[in-house]
Residue, then its C-alpha position, 0 to 999 in steps of 0.5 A: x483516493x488521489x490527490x492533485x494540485x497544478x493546473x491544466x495549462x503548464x505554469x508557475x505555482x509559486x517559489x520552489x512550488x510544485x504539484x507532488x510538494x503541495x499534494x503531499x501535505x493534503x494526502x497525508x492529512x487525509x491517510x491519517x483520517x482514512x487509516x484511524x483505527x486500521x491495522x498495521x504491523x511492521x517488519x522487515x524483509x530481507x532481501x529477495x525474500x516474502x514476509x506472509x500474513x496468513x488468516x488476514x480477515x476482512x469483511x464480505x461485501x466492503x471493500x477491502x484494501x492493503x497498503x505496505x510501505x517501505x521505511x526508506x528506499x526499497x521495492x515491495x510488491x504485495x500480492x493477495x491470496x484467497x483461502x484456496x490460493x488463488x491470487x485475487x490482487x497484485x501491484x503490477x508496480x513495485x515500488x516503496x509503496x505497494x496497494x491492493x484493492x478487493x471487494x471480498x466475495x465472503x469473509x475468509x482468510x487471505x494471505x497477503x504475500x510482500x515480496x522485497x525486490x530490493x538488493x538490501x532489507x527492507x524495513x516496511x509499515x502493512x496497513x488494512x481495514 
């Protein structure tokens, strides 16, 4: 999903306005509809070092989505694993918030790795469906 507010043409929205400042409200309104009900888990990272969630179940034939977020400033990559290691997504980007998606080919235990590019610890919220 992606949320944008502007126009084609550069011009004026407003006093102070600009497209990231009215896009926000929108997309948080629609993640908290979107994620009702999905897991999260929260931690920290230390720096330079991967949490690993092992045994991550999701389901054969639906869409499968991870999304981390940092608390604060920070750079996590996630990358996703399948049952026999083979790397199956990984944002190319790392950043303060780090998304992968997947259609899974049947249900079995990933392990989503999140690794802290980041010089201090990071404090970051893991959301799937």
């Amino acid at each position: 999903a992606i949320v944008w507010i502007g126009y084609d043409t550069p011009r004026k929205m407003g006093s102070n306005e600009t497209g990231g400042g009215l896009s926000l409200p929108v997309w948080i309104t629609y993640m908290e509809h979107a994620l009702k009900g999905v897991a999260v888990s929260r931690g920290v990272v230390p720096a330079g070092k991967t949490d690993v969630f092992k045994g991550q179940k999701f389901e054969s034939g639906k869409y499968a989505e991870a999304y981390v977020e940092a608390q604060g400033t920070g750079e996590i990559r996630l990358s996703v694993y399948d049952a026999q290691g083979n790397l199956i997504c990984k944002d190319a980007n790392p950043a303060d918030t780090s998304y992968c998606g997947w259609w899974p080919k049947d249900t079995q235990g990933f392990t989503l790795n999140l690794e802290n590019r980041s010089e201090t610890a990071v404090a970051y919220k893991v959301s799937t469906n």
